[in-house]
C-alpha atoms as a printed R data frame, in Angstrom:
    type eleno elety resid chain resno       x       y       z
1   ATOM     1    CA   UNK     A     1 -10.068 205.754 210.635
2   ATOM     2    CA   UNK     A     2  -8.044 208.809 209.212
3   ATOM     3    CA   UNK     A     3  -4.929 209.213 210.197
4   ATOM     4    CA   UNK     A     4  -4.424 212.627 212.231
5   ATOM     5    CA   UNK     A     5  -1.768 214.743 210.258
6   ATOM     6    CA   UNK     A     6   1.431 215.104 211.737
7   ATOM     7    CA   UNK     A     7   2.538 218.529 213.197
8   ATOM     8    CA   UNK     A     8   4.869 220.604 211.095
9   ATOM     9    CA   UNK     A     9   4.775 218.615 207.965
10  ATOM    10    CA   UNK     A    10   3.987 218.848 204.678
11  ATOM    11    CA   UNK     A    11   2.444 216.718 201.758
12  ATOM    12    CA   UNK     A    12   4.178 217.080 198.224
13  ATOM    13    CA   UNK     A    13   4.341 215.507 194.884
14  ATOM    14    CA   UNK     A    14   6.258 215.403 191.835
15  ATOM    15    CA   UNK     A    15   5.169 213.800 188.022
16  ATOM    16    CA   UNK     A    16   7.774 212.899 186.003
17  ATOM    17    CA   UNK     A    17   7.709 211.990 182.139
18  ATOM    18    CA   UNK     A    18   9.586 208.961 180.982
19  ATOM    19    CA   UNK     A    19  10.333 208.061 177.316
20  ATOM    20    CA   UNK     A    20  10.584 204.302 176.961
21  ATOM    21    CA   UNK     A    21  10.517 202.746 173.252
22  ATOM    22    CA   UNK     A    22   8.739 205.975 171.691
23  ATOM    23    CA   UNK     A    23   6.553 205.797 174.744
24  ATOM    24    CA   UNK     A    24   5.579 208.660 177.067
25  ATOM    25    CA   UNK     A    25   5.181 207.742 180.623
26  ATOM    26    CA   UNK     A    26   3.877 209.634 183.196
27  ATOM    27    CA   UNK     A    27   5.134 208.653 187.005
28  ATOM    28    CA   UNK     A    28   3.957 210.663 189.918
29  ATOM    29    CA   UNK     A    29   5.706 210.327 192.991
30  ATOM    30    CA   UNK     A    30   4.050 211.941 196.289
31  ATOM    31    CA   UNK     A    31   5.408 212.078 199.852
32  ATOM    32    CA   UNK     A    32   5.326 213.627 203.271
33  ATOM    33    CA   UNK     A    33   7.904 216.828 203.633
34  ATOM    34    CA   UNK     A    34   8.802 216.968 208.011
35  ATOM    35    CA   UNK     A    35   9.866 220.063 209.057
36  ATOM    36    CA   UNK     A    36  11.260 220.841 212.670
37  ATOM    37    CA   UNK     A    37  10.861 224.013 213.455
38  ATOM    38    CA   UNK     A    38  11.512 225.354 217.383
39  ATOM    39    CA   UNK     A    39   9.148 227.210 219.577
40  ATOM    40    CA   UNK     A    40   9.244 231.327 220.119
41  ATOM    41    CA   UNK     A    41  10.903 230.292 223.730
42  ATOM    42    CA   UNK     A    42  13.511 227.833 222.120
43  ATOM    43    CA   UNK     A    43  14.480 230.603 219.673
44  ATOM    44    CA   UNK     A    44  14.750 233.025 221.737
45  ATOM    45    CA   UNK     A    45  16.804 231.676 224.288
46  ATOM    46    CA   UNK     A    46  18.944 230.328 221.680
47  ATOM    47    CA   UNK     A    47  19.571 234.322 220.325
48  ATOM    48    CA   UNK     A    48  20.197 234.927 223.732
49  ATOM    49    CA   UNK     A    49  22.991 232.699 224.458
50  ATOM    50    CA   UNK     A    50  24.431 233.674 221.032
51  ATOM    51    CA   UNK     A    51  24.285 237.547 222.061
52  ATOM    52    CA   UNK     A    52  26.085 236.528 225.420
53  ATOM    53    CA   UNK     A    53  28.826 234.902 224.230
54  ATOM    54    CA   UNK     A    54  29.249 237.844 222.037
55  ATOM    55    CA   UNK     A    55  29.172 240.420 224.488
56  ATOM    56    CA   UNK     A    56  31.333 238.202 226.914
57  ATOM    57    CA   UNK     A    57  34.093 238.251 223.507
58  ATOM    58    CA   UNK     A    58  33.858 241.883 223.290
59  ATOM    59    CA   UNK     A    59  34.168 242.434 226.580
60  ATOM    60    CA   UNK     A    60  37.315 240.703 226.992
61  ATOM    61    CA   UNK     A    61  38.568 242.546 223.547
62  ATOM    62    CA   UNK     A    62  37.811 245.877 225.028
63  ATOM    63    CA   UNK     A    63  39.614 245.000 228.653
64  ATOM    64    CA   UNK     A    64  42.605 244.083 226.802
65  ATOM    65    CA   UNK     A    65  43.051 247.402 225.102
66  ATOM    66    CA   UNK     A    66  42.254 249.271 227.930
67  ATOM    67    CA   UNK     A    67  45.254 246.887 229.906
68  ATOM    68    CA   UNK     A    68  47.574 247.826 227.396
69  ATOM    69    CA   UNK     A    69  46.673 251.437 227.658
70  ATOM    70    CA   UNK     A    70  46.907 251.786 231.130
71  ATOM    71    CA   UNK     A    71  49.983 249.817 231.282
72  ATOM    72    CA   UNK     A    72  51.636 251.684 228.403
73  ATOM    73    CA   UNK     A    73  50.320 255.432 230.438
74  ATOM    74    CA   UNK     A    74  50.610 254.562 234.318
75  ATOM    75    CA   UNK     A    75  53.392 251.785 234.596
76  ATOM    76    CA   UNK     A    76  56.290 252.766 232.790
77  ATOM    77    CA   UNK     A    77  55.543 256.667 233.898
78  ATOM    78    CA   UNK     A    78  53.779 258.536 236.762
79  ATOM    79    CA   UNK     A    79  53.287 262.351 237.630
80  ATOM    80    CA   UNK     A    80  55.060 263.466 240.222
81  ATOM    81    CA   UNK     A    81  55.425 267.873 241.336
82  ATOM    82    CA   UNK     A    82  54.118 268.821 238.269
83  ATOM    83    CA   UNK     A    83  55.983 266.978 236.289
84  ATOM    84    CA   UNK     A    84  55.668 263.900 233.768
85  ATOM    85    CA   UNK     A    85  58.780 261.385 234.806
86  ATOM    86    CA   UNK     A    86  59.001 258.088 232.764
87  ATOM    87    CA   UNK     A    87  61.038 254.695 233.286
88  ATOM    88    CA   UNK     A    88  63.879 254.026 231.053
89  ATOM    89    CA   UNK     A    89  65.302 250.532 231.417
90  ATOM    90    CA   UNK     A    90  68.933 250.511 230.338
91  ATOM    91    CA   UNK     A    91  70.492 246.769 230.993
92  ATOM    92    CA   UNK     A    92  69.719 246.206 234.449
93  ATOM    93    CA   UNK     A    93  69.269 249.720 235.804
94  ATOM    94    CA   UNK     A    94  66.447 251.789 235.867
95  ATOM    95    CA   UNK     A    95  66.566 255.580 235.244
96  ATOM    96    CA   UNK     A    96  63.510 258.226 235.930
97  ATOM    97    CA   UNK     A    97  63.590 260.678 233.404
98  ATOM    98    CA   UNK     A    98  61.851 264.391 232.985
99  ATOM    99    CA   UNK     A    99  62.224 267.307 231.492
100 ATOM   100    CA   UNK     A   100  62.247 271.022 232.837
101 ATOM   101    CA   UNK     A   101  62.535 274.204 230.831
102 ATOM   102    CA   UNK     A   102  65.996 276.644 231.005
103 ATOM   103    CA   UNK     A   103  65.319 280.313 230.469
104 ATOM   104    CA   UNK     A   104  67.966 283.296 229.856
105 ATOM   105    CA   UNK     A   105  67.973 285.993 229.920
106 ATOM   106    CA   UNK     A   106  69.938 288.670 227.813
107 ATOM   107    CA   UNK     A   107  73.340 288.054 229.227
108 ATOM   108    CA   UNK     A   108  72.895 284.313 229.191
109 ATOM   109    CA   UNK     A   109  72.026 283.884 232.876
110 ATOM   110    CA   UNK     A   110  69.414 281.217 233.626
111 ATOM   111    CA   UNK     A   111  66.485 282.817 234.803
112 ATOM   112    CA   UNK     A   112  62.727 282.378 235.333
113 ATOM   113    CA   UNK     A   113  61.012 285.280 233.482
114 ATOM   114    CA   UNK     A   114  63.833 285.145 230.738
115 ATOM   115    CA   UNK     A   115  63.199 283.425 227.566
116 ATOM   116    CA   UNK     A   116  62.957 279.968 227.263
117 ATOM   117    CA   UNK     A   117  65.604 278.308 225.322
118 ATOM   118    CA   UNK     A   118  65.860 275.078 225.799
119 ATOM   119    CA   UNK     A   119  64.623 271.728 227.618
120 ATOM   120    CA   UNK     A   120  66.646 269.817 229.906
121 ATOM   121    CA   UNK     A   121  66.700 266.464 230.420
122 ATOM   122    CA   UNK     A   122  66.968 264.998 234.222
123 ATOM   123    CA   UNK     A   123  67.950 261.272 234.730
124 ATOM   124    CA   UNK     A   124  67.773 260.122 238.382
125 ATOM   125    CA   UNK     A   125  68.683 256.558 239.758
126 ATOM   126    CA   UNK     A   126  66.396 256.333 241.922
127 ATOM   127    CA   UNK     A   127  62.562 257.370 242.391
128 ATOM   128    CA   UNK     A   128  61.763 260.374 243.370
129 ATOM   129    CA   UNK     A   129  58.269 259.383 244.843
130 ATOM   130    CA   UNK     A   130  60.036 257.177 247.612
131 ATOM   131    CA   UNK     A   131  63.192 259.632 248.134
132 ATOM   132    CA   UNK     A   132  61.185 262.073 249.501
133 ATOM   133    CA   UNK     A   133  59.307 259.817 251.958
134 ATOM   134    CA   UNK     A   134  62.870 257.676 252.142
135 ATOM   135    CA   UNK     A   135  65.280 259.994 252.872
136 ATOM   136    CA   UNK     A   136  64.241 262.892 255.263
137 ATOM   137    CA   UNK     A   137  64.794 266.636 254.543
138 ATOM   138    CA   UNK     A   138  64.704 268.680 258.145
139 ATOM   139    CA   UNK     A   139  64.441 272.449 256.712
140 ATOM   140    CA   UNK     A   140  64.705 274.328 254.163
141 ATOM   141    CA   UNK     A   141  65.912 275.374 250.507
142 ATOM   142    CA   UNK     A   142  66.722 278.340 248.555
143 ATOM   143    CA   UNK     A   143  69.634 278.332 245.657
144 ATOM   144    CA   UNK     A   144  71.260 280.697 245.257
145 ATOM   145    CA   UNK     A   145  74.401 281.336 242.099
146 ATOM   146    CA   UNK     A   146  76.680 279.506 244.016
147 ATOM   147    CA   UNK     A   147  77.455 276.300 245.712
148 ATOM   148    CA   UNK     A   148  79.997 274.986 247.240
149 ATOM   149    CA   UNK     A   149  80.345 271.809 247.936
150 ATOM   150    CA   UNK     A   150  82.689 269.756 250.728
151 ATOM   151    CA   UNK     A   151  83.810 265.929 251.729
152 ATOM   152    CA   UNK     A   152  83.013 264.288 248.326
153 ATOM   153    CA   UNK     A   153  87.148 262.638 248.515
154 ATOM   154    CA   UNK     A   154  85.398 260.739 251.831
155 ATOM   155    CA   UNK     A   155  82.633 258.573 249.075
156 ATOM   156    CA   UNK     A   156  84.792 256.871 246.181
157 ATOM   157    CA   UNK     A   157  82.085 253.928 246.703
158 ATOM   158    CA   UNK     A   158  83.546 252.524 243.606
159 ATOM   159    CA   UNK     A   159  83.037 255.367 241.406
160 ATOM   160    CA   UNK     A   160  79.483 256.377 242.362
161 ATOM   161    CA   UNK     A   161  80.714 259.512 244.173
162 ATOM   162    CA   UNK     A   162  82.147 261.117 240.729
163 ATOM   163    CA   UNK     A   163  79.326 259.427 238.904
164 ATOM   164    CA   UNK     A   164  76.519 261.200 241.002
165 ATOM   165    CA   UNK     A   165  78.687 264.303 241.165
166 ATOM   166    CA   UNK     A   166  78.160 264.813 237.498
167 ATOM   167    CA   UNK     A   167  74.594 264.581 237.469
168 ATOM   168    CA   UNK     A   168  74.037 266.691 240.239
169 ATOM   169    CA   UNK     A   169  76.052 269.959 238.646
170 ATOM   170    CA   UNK     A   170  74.351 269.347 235.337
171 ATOM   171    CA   UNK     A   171  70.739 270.211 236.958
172 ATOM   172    CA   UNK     A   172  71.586 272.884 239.508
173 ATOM   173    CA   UNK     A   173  73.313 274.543 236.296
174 ATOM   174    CA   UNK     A   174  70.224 274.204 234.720
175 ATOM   175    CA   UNK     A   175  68.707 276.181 237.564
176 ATOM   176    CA   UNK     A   176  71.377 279.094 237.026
177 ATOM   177    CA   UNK     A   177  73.843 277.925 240.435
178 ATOM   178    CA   UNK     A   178  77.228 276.814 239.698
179 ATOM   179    CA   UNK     A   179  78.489 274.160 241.942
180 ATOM   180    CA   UNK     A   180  82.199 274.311 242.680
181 ATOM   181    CA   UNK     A   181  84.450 272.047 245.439
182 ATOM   182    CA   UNK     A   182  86.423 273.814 248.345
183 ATOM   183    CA   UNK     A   183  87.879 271.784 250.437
184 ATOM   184    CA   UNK     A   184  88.477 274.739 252.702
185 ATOM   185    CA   UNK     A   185  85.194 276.743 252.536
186 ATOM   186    CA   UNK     A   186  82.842 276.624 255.126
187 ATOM   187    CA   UNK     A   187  79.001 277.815 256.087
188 ATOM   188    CA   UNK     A   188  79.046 281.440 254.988
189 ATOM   189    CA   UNK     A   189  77.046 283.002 257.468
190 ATOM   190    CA   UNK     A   190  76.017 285.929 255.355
191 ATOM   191    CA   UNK     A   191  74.225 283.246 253.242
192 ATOM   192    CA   UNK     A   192  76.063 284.147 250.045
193 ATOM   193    CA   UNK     A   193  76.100 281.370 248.586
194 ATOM   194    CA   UNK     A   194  74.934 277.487 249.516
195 ATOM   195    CA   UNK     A   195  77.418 275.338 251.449
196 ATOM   196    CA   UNK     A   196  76.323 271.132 251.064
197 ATOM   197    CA   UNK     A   197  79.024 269.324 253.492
198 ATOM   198    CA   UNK     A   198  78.752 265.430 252.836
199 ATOM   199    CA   UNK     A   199  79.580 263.918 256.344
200 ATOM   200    CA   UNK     A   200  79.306 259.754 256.740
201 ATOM   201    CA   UNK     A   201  76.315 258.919 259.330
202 ATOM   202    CA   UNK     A   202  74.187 255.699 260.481
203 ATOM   203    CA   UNK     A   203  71.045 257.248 258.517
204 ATOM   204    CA   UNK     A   204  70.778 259.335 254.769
205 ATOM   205    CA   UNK     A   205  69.203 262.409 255.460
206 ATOM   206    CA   UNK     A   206  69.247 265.918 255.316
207 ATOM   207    CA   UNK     A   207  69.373 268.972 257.690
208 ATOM   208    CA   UNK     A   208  70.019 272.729 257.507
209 ATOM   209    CA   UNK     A   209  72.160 274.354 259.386
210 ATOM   210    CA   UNK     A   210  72.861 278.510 259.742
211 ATOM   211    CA   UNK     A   211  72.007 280.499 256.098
212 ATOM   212    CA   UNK     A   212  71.447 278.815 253.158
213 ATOM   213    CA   UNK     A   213  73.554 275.566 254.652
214 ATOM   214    CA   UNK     A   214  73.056 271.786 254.739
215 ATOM   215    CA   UNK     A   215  74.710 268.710 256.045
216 ATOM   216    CA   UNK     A   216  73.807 265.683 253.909
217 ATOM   217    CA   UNK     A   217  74.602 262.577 256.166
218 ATOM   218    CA   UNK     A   218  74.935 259.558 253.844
219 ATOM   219    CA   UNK     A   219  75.111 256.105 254.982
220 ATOM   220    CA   UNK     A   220  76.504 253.051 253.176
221 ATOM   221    CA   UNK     A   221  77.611 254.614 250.129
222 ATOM   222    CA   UNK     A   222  74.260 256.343 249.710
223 ATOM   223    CA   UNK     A   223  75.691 258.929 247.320
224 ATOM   224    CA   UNK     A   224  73.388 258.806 244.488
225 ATOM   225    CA   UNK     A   225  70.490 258.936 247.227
226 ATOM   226    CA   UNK     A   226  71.297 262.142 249.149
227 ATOM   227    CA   UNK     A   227  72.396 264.121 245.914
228 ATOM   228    CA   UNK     A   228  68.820 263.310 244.240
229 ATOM   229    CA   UNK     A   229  66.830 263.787 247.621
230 ATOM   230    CA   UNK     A   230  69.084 267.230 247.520
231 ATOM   231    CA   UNK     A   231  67.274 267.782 243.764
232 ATOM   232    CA   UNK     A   232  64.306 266.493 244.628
233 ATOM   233    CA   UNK     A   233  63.572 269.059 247.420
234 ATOM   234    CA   UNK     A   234  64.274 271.901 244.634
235 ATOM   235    CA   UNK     A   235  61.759 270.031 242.420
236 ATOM   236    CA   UNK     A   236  59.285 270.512 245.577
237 ATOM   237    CA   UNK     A   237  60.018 274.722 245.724
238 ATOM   238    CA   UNK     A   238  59.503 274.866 242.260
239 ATOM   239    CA   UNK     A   239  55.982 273.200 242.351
240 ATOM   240    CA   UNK     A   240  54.859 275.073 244.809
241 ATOM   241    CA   UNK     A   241  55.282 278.013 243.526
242 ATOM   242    CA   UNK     A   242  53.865 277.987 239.937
């Protein structure tokens, strides 16, 4: 009986010549070729776990850009009244920097509808995102050229007093009001000018009193705290109105 040919094979033969004393030989040599070769389903659901594991790689290529984009955008700076404000790590302290834009006008005053002239650059110590839920700010603000400023000699805190003092004259001049100490001025009820009056308390917050006055109570050498909240509530009129 015949034997029944074997799936996925192949019969082939080769004749080769071979010269033996002056003699041509001719040897033939035949065989079966086997060839394994998979079923459609095999094949396909081999392609298919190939394309998987390639999507799955490209997937995690893509989320890792995306990380370090987000990271690079949202973590190291936020918006915050209209403003961009970024991170800046220096040693072991952490600054939150922005930028706002001076304008004078012909005489030099800093005004809004002057020209603009220059950027300036604020660095706070602390953010102003949780100062403004932090520290509370019972009424209102509105700068005015002047103001005057009283009790900073009861904060030395090691330094932080001065330190914060500097900072905080730097932006208000920025916003065209010149901040001067007097240890003998008081709440000019007229409203001439502002009057801040740094008193010690259990609690950092702020509260106006009479026109255009505020007692900052600070609490634990809170200095750098009340200032900025002090800022920060300027930041907040200026939003709302552009």
């Amino acid at each position: 009986m015949p034997k029944k040919k074997e799936k996925n094979t192949e019969k082939v033969s080769e004749i080769f010549e071979l010269e033996k004393d002056k003699k041509t030989e001719i040897i033939k040599s035949s065989g079966i070729l086997k060839e394994k070769i998979n079923s459609p389903k095999e094949q396909i659901k081999k392609e298919n776990n190939i394309l998987k594991y390639l999507f799955i790689i490209i997937a995690i290529i893509l989320l890792f850009f995306v990380g370090v984009y987000i990271g690079s955008k949202y973590l190291k700076g936020f918006g915050y009244q209209g403003l961009r404000w970024d991170t800046i790590k220096a040693g072991d302290i952490i600054f939150y920097h922005t930028v706002f834009p001076v304008y004078l006008d012909i005489t030099g005053g800093v005004v809004k509808n002057g020209e603009r002239v220059a950027n300036h650059n604020v660095y706070l110590r602390n953010d102003p995102r949780l100062l403004e839920k932090e520290v509370q700010f019972k009424g209102s603000l509105e700068l005015t050229e002047m103001l005057v400023i009283e009790g900073l000699g009861n904060f030395s805190c090691e330094g932080y007093g001065i330190a914060s003092q500097d900072g905080f004259e730097q932006v208000l001049g920025a916003w065209g009001t010149q901040v001067i100490q007097d240890p003998e001025a008081d709440c000019d009820l007229l409203g001439r000018y502002n009057f801040v009056k740094l008193i010690p308390g259990n609690e950092t917050k702020i509260e106006s009193y009479g026109p255009k006055c505020h007692a900052i109570y600070i609490k634990d050498c809170e200095v750098f705290e009340a200032k900025e909240r002090f800022l920060i509530q300027e930041f907040i009129n200026r939003n709302k109105k552009e």
